[in-house]
C-alpha positions in Angstrom: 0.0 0.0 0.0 3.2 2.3 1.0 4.5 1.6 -2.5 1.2 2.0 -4.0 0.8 6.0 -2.9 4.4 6.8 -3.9 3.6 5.4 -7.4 0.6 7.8 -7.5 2.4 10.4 -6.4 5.1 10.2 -8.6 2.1 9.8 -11.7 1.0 13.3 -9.8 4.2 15.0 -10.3 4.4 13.8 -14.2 1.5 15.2 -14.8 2.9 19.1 -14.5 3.5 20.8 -17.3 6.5 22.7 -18.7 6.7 26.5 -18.9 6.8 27.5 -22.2 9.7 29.4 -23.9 10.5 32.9 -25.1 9.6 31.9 -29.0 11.4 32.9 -32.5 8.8 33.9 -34.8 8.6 31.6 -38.2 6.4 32.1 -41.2 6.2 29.5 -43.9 4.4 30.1 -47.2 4.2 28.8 -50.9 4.5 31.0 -53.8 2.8 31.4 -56.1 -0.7 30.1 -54.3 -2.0 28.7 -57.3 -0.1 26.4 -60.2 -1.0 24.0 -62.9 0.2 20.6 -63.2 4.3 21.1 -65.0 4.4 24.7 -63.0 7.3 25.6 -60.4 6.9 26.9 -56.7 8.8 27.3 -54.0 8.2 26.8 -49.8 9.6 29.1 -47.8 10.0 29.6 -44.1 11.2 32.8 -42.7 12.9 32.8 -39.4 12.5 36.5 -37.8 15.6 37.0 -35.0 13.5 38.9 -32.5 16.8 39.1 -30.1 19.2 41.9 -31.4 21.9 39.7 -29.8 21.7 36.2 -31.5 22.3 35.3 -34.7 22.0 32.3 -36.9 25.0 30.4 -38.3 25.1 27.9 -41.4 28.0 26.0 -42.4 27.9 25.1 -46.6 30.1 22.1 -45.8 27.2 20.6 -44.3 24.3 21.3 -46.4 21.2 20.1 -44.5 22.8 17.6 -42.2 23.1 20.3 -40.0 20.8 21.9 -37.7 19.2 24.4 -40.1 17.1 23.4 -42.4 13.4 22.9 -44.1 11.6 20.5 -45.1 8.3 19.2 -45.9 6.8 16.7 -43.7 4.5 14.4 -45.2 4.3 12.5 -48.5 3.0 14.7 -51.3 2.7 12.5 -54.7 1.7 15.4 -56.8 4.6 17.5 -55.9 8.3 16.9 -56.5 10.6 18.8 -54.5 14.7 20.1 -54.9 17.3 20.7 -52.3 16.9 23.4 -49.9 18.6 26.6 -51.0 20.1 29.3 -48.3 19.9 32.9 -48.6 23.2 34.8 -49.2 24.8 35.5 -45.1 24.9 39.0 -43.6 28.4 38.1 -42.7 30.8 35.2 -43.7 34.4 34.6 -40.6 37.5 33.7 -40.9 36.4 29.5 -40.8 33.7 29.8 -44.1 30.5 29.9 -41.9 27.8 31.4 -42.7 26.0 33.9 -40.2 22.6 35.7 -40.5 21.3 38.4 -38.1 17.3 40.3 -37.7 16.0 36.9 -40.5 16.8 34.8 -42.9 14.7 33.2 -45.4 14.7 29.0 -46.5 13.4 28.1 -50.2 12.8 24.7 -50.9 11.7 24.5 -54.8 9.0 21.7 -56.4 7.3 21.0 -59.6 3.9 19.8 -59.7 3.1 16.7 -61.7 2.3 17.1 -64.9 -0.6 14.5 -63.7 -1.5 16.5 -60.9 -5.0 16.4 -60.0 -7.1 20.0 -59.4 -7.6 20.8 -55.8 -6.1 22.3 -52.6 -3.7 20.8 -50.8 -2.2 21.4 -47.4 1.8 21.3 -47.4 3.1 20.8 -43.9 6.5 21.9 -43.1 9.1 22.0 -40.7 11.8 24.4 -40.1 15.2 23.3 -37.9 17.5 26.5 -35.9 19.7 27.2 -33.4 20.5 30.6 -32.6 23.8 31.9 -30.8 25.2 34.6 -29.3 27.1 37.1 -31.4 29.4 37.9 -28.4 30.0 34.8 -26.3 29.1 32.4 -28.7 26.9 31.0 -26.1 24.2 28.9 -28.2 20.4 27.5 -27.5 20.0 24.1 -28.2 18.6 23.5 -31.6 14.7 24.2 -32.0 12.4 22.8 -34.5 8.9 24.6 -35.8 6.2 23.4 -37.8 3.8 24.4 -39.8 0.8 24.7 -42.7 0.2 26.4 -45.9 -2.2 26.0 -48.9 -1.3 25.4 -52.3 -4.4 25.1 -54.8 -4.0 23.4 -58.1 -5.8 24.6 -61.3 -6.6 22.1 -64.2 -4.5 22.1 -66.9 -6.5 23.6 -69.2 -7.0 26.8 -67.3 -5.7 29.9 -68.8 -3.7 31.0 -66.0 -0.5 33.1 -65.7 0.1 31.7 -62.1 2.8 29.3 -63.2 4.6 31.6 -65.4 4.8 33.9 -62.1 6.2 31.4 -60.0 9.1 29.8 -61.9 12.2 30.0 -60.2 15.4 28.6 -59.8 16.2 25.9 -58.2 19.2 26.6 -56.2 19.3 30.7 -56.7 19.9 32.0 -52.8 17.6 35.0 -52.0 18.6 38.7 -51.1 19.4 39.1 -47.5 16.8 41.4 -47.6 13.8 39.5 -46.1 10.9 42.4 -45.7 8.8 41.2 -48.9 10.4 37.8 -49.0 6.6 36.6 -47.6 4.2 38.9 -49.8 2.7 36.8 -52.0 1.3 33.3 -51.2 -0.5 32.1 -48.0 1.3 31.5 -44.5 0.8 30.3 -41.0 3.1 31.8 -38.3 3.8 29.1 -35.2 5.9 30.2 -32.4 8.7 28.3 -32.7 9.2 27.1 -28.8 5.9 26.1 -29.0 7.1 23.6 -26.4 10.5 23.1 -25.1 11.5 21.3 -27.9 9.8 19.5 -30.3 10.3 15.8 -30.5 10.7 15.2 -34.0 13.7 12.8 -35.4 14.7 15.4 -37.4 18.1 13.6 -38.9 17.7 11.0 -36.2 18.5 13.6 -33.8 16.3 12.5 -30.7 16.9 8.9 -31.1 20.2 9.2 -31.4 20.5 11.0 -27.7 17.7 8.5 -26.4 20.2 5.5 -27.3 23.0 7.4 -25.9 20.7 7.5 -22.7 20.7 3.9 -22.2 24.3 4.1 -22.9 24.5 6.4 -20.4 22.8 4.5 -17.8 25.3 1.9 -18.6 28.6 3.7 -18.0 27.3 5.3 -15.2 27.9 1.9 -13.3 31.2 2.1 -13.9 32.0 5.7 -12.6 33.6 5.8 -9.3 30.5 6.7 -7.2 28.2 3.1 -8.7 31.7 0.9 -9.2 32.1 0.3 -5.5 29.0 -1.1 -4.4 28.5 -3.1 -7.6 30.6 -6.3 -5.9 27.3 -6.0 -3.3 24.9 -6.2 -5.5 26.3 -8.9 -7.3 27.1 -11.0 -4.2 23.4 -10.3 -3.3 22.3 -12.3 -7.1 24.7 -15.4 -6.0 23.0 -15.5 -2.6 19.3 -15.7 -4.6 20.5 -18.2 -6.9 21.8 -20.3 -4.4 19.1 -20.1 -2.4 15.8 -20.0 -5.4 17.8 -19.1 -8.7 13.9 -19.0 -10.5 13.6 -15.6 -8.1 16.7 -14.2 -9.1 15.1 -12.9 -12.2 12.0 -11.7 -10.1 14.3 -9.7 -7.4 16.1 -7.8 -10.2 12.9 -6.5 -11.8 12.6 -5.3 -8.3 15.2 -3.7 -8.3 15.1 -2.2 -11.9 11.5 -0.9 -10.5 13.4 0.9 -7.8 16.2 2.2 -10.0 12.9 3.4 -12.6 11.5 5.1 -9.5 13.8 7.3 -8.4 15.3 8.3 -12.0 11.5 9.3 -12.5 10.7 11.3 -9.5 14.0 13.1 -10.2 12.6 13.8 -13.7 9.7 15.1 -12.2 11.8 17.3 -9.7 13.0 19.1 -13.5 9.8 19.2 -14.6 8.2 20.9 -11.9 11.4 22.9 -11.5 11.3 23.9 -15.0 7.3 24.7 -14.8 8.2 27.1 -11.8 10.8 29.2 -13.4 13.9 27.5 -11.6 16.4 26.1 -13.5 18.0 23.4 -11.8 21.6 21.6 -12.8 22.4 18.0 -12.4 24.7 18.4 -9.5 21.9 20.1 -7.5 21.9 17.2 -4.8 26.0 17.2 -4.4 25.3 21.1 -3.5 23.3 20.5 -0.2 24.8 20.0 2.9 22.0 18.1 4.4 22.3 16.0 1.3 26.3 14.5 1.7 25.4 13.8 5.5 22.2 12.0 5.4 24.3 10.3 2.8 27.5 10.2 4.5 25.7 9.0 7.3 23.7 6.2 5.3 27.3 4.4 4.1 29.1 4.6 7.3 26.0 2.7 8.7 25.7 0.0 6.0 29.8 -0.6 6.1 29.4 -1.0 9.8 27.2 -3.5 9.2 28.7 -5.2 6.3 31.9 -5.6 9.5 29.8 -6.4 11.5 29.1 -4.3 13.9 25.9 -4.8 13.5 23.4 -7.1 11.7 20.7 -6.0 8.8 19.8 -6.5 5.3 22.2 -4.4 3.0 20.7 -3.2 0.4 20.1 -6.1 -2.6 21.7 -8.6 -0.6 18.9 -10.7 1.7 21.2 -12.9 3.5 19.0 -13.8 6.4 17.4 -17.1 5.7 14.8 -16.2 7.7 13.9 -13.3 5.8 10.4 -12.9 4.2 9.6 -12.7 1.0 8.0 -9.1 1.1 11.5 -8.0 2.9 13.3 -9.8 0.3 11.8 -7.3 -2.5 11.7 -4.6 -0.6 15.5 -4.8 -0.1 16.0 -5.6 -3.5 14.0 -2.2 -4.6 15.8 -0.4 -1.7 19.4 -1.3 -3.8 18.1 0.3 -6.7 16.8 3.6 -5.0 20.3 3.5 -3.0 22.1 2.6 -6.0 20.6 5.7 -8.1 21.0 7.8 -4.9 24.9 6.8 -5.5 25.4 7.3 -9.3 23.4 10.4 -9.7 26.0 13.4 -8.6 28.3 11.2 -10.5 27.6 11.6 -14.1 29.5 9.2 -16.5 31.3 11.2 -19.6 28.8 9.5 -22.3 25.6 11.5 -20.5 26.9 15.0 -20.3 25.9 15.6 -23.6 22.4 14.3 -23.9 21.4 15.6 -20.6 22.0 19.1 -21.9 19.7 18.7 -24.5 17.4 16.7 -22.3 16.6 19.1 -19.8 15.2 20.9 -22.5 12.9 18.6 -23.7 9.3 18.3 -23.8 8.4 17.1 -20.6 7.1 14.0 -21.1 10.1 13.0 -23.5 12.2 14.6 -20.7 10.5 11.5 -18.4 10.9 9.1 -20.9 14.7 9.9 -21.5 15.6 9.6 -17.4 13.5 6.5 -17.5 15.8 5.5 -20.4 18.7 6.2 -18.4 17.4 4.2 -15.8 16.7 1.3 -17.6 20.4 1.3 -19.1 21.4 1.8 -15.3 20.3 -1.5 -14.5 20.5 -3.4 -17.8 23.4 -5.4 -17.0 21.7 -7.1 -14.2 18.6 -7.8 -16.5 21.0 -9.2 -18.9 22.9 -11.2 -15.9 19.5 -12.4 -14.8 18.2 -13.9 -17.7 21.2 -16.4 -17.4 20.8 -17.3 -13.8 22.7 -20.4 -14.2 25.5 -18.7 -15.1 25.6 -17.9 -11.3 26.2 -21.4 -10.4 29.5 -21.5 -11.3 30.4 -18.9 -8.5 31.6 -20.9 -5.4 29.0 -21.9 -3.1 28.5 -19.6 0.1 31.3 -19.8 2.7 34.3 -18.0 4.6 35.1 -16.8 1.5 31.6 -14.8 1.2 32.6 -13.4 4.8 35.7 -12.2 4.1 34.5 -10.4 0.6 31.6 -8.8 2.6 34.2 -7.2 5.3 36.2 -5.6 2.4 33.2 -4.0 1.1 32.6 -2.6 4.2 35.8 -0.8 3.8 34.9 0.3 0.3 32.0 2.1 1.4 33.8 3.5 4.7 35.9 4.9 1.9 32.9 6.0 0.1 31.7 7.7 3.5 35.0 10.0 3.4 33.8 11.2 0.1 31.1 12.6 1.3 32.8 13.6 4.2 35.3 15.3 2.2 32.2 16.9 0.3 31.0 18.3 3.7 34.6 20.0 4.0 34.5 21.6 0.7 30.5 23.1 1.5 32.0 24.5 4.5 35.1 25.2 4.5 35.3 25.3 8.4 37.7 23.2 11.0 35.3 23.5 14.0 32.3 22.2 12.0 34.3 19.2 10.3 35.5 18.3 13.9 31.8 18.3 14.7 31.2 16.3 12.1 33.8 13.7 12.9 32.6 13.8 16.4 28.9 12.9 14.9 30.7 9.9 13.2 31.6 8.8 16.3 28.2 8.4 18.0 27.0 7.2 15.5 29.2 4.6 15.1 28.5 3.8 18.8 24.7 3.7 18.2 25.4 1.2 16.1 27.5 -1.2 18.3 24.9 -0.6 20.9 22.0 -2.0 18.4 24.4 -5.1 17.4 25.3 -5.6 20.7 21.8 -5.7 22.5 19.0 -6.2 20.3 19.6 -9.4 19.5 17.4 -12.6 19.8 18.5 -14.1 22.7 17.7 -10.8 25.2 15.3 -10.0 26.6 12.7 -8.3 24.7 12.7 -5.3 27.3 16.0 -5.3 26.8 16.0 -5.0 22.9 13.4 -2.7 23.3 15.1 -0.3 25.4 18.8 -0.5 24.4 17.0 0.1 20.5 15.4 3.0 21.6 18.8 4.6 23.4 20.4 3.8 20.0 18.0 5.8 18.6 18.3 9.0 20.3 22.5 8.7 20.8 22.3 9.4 16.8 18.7 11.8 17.1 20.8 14.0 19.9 24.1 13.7 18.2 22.2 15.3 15.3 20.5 17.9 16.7 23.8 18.8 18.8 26.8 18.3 16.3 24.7 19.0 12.7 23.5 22.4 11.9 19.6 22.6 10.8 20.0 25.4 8.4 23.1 24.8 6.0 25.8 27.2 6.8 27.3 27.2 3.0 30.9 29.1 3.5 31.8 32.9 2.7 33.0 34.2 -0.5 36.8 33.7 -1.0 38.0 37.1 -0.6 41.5 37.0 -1.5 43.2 40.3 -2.0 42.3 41.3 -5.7 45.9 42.1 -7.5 46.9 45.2 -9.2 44.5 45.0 -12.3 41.5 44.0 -9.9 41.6 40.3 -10.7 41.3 37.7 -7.9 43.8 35.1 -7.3 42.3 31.5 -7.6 43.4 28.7 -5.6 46.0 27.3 -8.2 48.5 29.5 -9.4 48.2 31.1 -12.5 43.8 31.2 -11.9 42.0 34.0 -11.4 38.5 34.0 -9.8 35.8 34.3 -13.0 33.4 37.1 -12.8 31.1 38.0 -16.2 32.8 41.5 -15.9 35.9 40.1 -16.3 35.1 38.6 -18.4 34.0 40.6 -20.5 37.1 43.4 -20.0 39.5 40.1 -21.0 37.3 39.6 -24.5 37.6 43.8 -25.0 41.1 43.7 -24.8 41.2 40.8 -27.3 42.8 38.1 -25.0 42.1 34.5 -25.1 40.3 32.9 -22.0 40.0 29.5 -20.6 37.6 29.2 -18.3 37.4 26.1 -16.0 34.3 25.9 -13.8 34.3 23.0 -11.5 33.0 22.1 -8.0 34.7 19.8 -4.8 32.3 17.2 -5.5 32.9 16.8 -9.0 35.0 13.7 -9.6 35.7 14.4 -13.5 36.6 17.7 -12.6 39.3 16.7 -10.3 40.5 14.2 -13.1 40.7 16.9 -15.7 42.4 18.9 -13.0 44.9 16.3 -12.2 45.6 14.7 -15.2 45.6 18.4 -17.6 45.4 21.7 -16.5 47.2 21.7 -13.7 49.8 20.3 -15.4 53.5 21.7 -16.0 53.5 21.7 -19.8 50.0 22.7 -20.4 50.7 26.0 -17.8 53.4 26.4 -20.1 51.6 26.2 -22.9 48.6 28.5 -21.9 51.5 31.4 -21.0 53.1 30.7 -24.4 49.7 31.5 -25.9 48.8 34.5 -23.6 45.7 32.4 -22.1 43.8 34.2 -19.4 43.1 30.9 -16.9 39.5 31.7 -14.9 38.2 29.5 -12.5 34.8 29.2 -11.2 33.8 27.5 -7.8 30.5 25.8 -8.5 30.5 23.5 -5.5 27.8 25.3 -3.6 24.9 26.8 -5.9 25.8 30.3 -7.7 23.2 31.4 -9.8 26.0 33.7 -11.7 27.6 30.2 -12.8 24.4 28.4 -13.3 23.2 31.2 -15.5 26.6 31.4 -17.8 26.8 27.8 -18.0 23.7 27.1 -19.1 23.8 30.1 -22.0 26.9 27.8 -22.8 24.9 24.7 -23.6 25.3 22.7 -20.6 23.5 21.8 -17.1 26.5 21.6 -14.9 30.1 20.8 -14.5 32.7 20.3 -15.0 32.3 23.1 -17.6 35.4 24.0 -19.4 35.4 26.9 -22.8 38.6 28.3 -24.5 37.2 31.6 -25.8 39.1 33.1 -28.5 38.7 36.7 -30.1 37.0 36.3 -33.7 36.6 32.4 -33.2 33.6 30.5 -31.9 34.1 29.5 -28.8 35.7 25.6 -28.2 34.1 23.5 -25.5 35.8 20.6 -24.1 34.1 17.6 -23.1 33.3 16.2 -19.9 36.6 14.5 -19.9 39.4 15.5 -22.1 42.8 14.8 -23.0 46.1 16.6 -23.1 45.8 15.9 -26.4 42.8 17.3 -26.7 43.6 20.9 -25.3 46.7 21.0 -27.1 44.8 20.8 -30.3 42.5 23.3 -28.9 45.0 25.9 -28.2 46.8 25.8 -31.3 43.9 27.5 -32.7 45.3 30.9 -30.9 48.3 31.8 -32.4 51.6 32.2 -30.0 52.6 36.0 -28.3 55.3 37.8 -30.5 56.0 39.8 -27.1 
């Protein structure tokens, strides 16, 4: 019944509806309106800038595999249509790429059959965009519009001048001049964010981020946050198949249902978000203090028990053989929601990508693609289960099991400093962190007390009491030791330097501000910006293994680079804001920004390699 209301709760939360977004204004017509069967027309779609600081780029190289294009949706017999032709660009840079400011206007050419039959027909359409920012570079994710217009054909032997009107060339571009591109011919106008994005597979786009989804949900196991507890969960299969090995199957559907669960309710949380005006980044949990010690606290518990300390069911694993059946599933869904819980502020390198465009979804395709992610997440164990035999050739259950189950409990005490360490990079303060430590401590003791006492053999009184002072040792630690409200850290306030910029904590950084920013691109200097957070394990390996190294510092002086930093480990809506302007939902978030060039993003993970490449795009000082 418990599990009953939170599913109709969460069918509550899917049920809200996205805000709608600021919208482009398109226009599609057909001129002329009228043509015999053999005439020419063309389709166009006019795409009216109504921001004075975006633009819209095109690169010839890529004709209409790119992400501006038109074309006509639907099968029309009677009409044969040409290639798409582009309108000359206001401006062409340095790299051949095309860019058009205020509107630009798309022609796609057809001939009607010669065995055309007279009467209307409706031509439906669709027009593909993304629009960037002239200055930054900064770019929305790509938007498609659709719409409608009439086209009426005359018989053949009708003495018309219509077609003679509307013959054109095939592959002429128009003027850049739009104002009268539209005057003759009928037209629909759509607002072109008529939802957050429309779900068409436009080039296979949405399908091809859906399967990268489930791919997603697949790496994600392996990431150091999920890779750790995945010896549990697979101890936990052995222990069903040696016990009932037609249940294994049954227990990981289970836990797939639990794993489902919570990657839906937290697509709901960015749906609701989203419907409220709050735009929300994938590493929102890893920002909340209360967050990393609920689960700091969680995983010292479990590896206590996993040593022994004290006796329960870890989550997946059911190794009481007394255990019920109804406790056997519901620790089998409790492994997915705690196995989610784990992998969520730890985002493999595959789903970077597609989450930024998912976020900005429709919202039910926004559900569907976390529910895809979800089901990746715990495909392996599907796949595992559908060959329970397989599990037979494990060793059967002895000393051995023991002994594996004790070093897990040191992989999650390890797991437990993580969080820890999070707590420490939130805060930022001795006393507290000593507090902290101190909270460990009782904790730890409330534990040995429940181990120790409730037990079988006592009493019950005694079980019942000694439980309940277990109980409120970790309820007073709590309210003594951990603070209610989180107490998030000041602002570094390192001495600014004689130009007003802001050390960083590495040498070399400087603390990023947008008005820095923006007095660094006036003075035509190239800028790397690095935004990152405590939490963030890829950012710590990019750290590590590239920018902080000795030949890439080199490098970035020998090409004058400007090296920002930006803390994002507590929420800054300053980040949040410039981040998502540059395409992407959270960190690690790393741009090289270069005068007269758009801007290059990094991935999630990159190279030496791959900066080096990168920076050879500026050229080196002459000074």
């Amino acid at each position: 019944m418990r599990l009953s209301a939170k599913t109709l709760f969460l069918v509550a939360l899917l049920a809200v509806s996205a805000l709608l977004l600021s919208a482009q204004s398109v226009k599609f017509s057909v001129s002329p309106a009228q043509l015999k069967p053999g005439d020419k027309g063309v389709l166009r779609a006019t795409l009216t800038i109504t921001d004075p600081e975006k633009k819209q780029s095109y690169t010839p190289a890529e004709g209409e595999e790119g992400y501006l294009y038109l074309v006509e949706t639907g099968e029309y017999p009677q009409l044969k249509f040409g290639k798409t032709s582009y309108p000359a660009p206001n401006h062409k840079n340095s790299d051949g790429i095309w860019e058009y400011y205020k509107s630009l206007t798309l022609s796609r050419p057809f001939t009607v059959s010669k065995t055309a039959k007279p009467g209307p027909i409706t031509i439906n359409a669709s027009m593909s965009f993304n629009l960037c920012n002239k200055t930054s570079g900064f770019c929305d994710p790509p938007r498609e519009t659709e719409g409608s217009v009439k086209l009426e054909i005359l018989p053949a032997t009708a003495e018309d001048q219509a077609g003679q009107e509307g013959e054109v060339a095939e592959e002429q571009p128009l003027e850049v001049d739009f104002a009268t591109a539209d005057s003759a011919g009928q037209s629909t106008e759509t607002p072109a964010d008529a939802a957050p994005a429309q779900e068409k597979a436009g080039g296979g786009k949405i399908w091809y981020y859906m399967l990268l989804a489930i791919l997603g949900g697949i790496v994600l196991n392996f990431t150091p946050c999920v890779l750790p507890i995945l010896p549990i969960r697979a101890m936990s299969m052995v222990n069903q198949a040696q016990k009932d090995i037609s249940k294994v199957i049954i227990h990981t559907l289970v836990y797939t249902l639990g794993v489902l669960i919570s990657f839906g309710a937290i697509a709901a949380v960015f749906v609701i978000a989203r419907a409220s005006g709050v735009n929300l980044t994938y590493g929102f949990l890893s920002q909340s203090l209360l967050y990393n010690l609920i689960m700091m606290s969680i995983l010292f518990l479990f590896g206590l028990s996993l040593m022994g300390v004290w006796e329960m069911t870890v989550p997946g694993m059911n190794a009481a053989a007394k255990t019920t059946s109804k406790k056997g599933y519901g620790g089998s869904f409790f492994a997915g929601v705690f196995a989610f819980l784990m992998g969520f502020s730890c985002m493999g390198p595959f789903m970077g990508p597609a989450l930024e465009v998912a976020v900005r979804l429709s919202s039910p395709m926004l559900v569907l693609f976390f529910l895809l992610i979800g089901l990746g997440f715990a495909l392996p164990f599907i796949i595992i289960s559908l060959f329970p035999k397989a599990l037979k050739l494990v060793p059967k259950p002895g000393e051995w099991m023991n002994i594996f189950k004790e070093l897990m409990g040191f992989v999650l005490m390890y797991l437990t400093w993580k969080y820890f360490s999070n707590v420490w990079g939130l805060t930022k303060s001795g006393p507290y962190l000593m507090k902290t430590g101190l909270y460990l401590v009782y904790l730890g003791f409330a534990a040995w007390l429940y181990g120790r006492f409730v037990r079988p053999e006592n009493k019950k009184a005694v079980q019942i009491i000694l439980g309940l002072a277990a109980v409120a040792v970790i309820a007073a630690s709590a309210a003594t030791l951990l603070p209610w409200k989180e107490e998030y850290r000041p602002q570094d306030t390192a001495a600014a330097s004689a130009d007003g910029m802001v050390p960083a904590d590495h040498p070399g950084w400087y603390v990023f501000s947008p008005e820095l920013f923006a007095r660094l691109q006036s003075e035509g200097k190239p800028v790397f910006l690095d935004i990152g957070a405590d939490w963030c394990t890829n950012c710590k390996s990019n750290e590590k293994k590239v920018l902080l190294q000795p030949d890439i510092q080199a490098e970035f002086t020998k090409r004058g680079v400007v090296l920002l930093k930006g803390d994002f480990t507590r929420e800054d809506p300053v980040l949040k804001d410039w981040m998502q302007k540059g395409g992407s939902i959270g960190v690690p978030f790393n741009v090289l920004y270069i005068p007269g060039r758009e801007p290059v993003k990094m991935a999630e993970l990159f190279s030496k390699a791959d900066l080096l490449k990168a920076l050879e795009l500026i050229p080196e000082k002459t000074e």
